[in-house]
N, C-alpha and C positions, 0 to 999 in steps of 0.2 A: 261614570262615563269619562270624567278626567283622568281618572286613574288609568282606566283603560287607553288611554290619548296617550299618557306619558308613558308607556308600556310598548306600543306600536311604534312613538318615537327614537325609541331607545333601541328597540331592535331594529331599525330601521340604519342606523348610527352603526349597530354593531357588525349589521350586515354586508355595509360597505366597509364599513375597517375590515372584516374580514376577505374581502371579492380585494383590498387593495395588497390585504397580506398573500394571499393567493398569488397574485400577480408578479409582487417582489418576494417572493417565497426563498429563493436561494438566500437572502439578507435576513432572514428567522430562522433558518436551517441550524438545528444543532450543530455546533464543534465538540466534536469529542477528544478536548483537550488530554492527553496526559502525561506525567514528570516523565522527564529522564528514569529517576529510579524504580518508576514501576515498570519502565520498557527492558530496561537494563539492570534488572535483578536476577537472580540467578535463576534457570527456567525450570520448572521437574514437572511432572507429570500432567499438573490442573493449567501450569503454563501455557505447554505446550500445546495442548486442547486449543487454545485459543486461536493459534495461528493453525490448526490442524484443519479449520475450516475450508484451507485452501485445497487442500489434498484432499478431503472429504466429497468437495462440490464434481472433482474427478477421479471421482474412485473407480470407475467402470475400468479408466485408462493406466491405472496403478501397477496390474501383472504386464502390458509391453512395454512403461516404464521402468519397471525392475528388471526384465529383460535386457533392455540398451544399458541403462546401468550398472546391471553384474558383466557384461562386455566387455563396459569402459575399464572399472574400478579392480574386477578380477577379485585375488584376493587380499586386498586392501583391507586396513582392520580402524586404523585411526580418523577420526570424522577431517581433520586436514586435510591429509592427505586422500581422503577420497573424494572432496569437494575442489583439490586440486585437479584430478585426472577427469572428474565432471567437467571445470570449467574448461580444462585446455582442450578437452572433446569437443565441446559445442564451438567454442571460440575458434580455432583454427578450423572447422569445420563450415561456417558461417560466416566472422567477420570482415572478408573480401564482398560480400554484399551488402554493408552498409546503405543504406538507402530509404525510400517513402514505399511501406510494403501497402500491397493492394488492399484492399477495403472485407473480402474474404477473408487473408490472413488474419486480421486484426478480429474477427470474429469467430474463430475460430478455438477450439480448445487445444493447450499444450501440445497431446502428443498430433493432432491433427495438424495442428503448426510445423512440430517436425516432422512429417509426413509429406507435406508439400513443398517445404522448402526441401528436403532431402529428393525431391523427384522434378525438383525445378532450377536446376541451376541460374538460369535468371532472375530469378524470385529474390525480391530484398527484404530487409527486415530490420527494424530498429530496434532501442533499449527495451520495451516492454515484452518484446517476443522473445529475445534473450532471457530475460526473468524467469518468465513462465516457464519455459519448457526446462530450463537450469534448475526452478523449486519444485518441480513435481519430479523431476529425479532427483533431485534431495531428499524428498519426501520417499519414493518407492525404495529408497538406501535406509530412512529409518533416520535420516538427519534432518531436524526443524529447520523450515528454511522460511521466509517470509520475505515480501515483495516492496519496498521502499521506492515512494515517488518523491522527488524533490522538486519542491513548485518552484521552479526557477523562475521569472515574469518574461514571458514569451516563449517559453523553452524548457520543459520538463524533461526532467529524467529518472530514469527507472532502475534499479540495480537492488541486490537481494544481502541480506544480512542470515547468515548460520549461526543454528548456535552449536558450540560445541560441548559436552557433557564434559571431557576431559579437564577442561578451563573451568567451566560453568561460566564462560562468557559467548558474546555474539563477537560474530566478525564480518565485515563487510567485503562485499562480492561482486565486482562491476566489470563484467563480463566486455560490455559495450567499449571499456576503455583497456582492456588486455590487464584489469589489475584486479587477479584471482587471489588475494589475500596482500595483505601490509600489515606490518608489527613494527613497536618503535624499539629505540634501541634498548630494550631490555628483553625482546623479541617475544613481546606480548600480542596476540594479534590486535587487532584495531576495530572496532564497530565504526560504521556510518559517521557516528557524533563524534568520536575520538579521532577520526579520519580526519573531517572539516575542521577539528581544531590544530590540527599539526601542518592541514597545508595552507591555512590561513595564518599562524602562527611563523610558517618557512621554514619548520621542521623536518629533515631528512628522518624517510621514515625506508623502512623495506618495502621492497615491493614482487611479489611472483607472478612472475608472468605465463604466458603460453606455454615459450618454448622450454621451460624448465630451470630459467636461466632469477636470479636473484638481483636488483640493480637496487640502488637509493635513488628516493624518488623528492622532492621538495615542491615547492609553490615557483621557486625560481629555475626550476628544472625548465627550458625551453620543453623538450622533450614532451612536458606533462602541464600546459597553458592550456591545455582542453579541460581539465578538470574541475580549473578555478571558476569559471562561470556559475559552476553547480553547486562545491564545494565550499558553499557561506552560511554561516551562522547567522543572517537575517534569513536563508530562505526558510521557510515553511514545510517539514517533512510530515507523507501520510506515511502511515504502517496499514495495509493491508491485511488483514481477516481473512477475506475474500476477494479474488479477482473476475468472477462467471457474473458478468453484469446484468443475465436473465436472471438470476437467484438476489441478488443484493435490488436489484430493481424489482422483481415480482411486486404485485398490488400489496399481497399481503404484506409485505415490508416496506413499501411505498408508506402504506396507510401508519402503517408502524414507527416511522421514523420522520414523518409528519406531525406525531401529535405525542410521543416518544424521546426520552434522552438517551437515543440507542443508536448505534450505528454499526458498518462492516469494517471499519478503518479506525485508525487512534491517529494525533495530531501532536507530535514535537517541534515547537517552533519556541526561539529566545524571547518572541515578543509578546506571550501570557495572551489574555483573550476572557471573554466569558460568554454567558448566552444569555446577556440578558434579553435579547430579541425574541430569542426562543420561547422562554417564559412566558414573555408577555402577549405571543401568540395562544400559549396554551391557556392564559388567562381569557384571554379574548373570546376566545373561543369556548369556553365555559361559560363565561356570562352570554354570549350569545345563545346558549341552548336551554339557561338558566330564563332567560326571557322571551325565548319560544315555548318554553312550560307557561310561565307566568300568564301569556299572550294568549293559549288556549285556552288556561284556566276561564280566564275573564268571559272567552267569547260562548264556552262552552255552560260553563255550572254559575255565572254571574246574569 
């Protein structure tokens, strides 16, 4: 009988640690930390899979993406230069409506996004629409393209990283700020991370714009004060998997990523991290189920 007392006790203990984990769940939630050099190694075929997830989740929409994109690109052969004539398509197409896009847009899939905004000249749209509909014609061109949020605090932003096979490097793509590629001077292009260290740094770097036009661009460039906000090595960058938040949210992966070290996103941030929370969730949560056996045993076969 006391045995059985201290058994009732104990899951009773675990039961609200877990009703208390439940509640602050986001503070357990895995981070899916990882290096620079695993983001930033050279990408071939099992790579690329990875980010291919994106393109995957809308593949239905892939042949009218190829479509707009053989339009734009023509016959363009080099991954540059055709992530050039992508972005200055979409960008001067679009960014005169900067703005809060409706509550549809944002739920919307890529090409459905250029779909409405192309049939609504009033319709606005911020960094994350730009992304999208820019990496799934990446994707329908046959160039990896993947979706970078920078958790600025109060003020995120969205912009996409290519990789190009010719370099075997990424390069970053921020459509939202008219700067369709930057290379420093050794006219190497630049990724995301090598970006935010040149313009926190005050490094004049290249920058291609819209109009076809090549300028120097720095941290002290009046011109380019909009960037620095975003552009810090304290913020915290996701790399996106996936962006179709019915698929990365489904139960099935809900339940997955609950009690799982797996996610649709990877996390490069300067300031390191672990899980220990996470762990000690999944711990918890075993001995609770470990003492829901124990607790039947007694009531049942004692």
């Amino acid at each position: 009988m006391r045995r059985r007392k201290r058994i009732v006790r104990l899951l009773l203990l675990l039961t609200i640690a877990q009703a208390l984990i439940f509640i602050f769940r986001d503070r357990f939630q895995y981070r899916p930390y990882a290096s620079a050099a695993e983001l930033y190694a050279p990408c071939p075929e099992a790579c690329t899979a990875t980010w291919r997830l994106f393109a995957d989740d809308y593949k239905s929409e892939l042949p009218a993406a190829k479509r707009l994109s053989d339009s734009v690109a023509g016959d363009l052969r080099l991954s540059p230069t055709r992530v050039l004539a992508l972005g200055r398509f979409l960008y001067a197409k679009f960014h005169a409506r900067l703005g809060e896009p409706p509550p549809a847009l944002l739920a919307a899939s890529p090409m459905r996004q250029y779909g409405m905004l192309n049939t609504n000249d009033t319709m606005q749209l911020w960094c994350g629409n730009f992304a999208q509909m820019f990496a799934l014609l990446c994707w329908s061109e046959g160039i990896a393209c993947r979706n970078l949020e920078i958790m600025n605090p109060g003020d995120h932003h969205v912009l996409n990283e290519c990789y190009f096979p010719e370099t075997g490097r990424w390069a970053a793509v921020d459509l939202t700020h008219n700067l369709l590629l930057a290379a420093d001077s050794a006219d190497n292009f630049l990724d995301a991370r090598q970006l935010t260290e040149a313009l926190e740094s005050g490094k004049d770097i290249k920058a291609w714009r819209s109009a076809g036009d090549t300028i120097a661009i720095g941290r002290v460039d009046s011109g380019r004060k909009d960037l620095v906000p975003y552009y810090r090595k304290i913020n915290e960058v996701h790399y996106y998997h996936r962006t179709d938040n019915e698929k990365a949210y489904s139960p099935g992966n809900r339940l997955r990523q609950y009690f799982l070290p797996v996610s649709w996103y990877d996390i490069l941030t300067g300031n390191g991290g672990g899980n220990a929370l996470f762990y000690l969730k999944d711990v918890l949560a075993l001995s609770w189920l470990l003492a829901l056996i124990a607790f039947l045993a007694t009531k049942f076969y004692l």
